[in-house]
N, C-alpha and C positions, 0 to 999 in steps of 0.2 A: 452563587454570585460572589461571595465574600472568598472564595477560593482565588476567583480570577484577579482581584485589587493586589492581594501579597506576589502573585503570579505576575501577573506584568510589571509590579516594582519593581521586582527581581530581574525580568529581563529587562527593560530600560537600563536598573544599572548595570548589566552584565555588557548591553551594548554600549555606556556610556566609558565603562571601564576599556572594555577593548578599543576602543577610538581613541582613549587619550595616552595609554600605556605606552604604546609607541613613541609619542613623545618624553617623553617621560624618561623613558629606559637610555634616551640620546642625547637629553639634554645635556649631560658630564661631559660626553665628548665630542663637539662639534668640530668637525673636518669642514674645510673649504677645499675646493679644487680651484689649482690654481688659473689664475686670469688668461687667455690663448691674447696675445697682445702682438699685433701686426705690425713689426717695427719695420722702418722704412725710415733711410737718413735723409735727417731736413737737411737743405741746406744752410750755407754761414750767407749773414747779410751780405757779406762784402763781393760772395757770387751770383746774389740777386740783381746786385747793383751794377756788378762788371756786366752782367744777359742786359739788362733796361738799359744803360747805355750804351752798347751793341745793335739793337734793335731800334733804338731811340733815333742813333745814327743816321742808322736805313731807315726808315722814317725821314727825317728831313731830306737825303737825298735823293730817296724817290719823292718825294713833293717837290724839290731844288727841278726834276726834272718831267715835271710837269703827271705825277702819277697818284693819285691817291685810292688809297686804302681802306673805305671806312670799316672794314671789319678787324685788319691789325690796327687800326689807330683803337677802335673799341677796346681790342684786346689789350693794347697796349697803356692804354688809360687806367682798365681794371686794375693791370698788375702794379701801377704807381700805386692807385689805392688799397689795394692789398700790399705791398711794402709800407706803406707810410703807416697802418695798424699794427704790423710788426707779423703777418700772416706770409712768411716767406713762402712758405712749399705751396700756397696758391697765387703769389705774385710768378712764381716761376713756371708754374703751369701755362697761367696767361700769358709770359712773357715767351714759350714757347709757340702757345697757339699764334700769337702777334708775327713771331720771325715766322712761323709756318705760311700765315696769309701772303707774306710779303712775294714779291716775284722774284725768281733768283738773276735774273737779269733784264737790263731793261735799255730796249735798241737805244743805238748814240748815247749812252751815258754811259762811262767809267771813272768811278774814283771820283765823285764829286763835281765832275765837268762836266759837259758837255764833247763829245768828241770832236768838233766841229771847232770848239776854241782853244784846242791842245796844239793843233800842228802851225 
């Protein structure tokens, strides 16, 4: 019995040694690989602002002619609130999804009038 107490101290430390050596032999030189970063250009406020006023437009003049929208109004509200945080590349997504809902045309109305009070 008094064989086996020095015998397994020995292995414990042999396996304590081998699990931490590897750290050990690496700590001097630590490598990082470098960061995979998904760049994609935001855009400048002042192109957010030109889209939400584009859309904002159309907006009022489909409502001017009797059309509403609740899902580009939705979208269109997000993307104020996301401009007005300073979160542009999600103002401009919503302000896509908002032109996207919108109708690209819409009988008897062109250009803010009505057709009927142009001639």
């Amino acid at each position: 019995m008094n064989i086996f107490k020095p015998a397994l101290a020995a292995v414990t430390a042999i396996g304590l040694f081998g699990v931490t050596a590897p750290a050990w032999s690496q700590s001097g030189t630590v490598t990082h690989d470098p960061m995979i970063v998904d760049a994609e250009v935001m855009p400048t406020p002042q192109e957010v602002q030109t889209q939400l006023n584009s859309v904002g437009d159309r907006l009022r003049n489909d409502e001017l002619a009797s059309f509403y929208s609740p899902a580009a109004e939705n979208h269109y509200l997000e993307a104020e609130r996301d401009f007005k945080f300073g979160q542009y590349d999600r103002a401009e997504h919503d302000a896509q999804a908002a032109a996207a809902s919108l109708p690209r045309h819409i009988p008897n109305w062109q250009g803010g009038m009505p057709v009927s009070q142009r001639n």
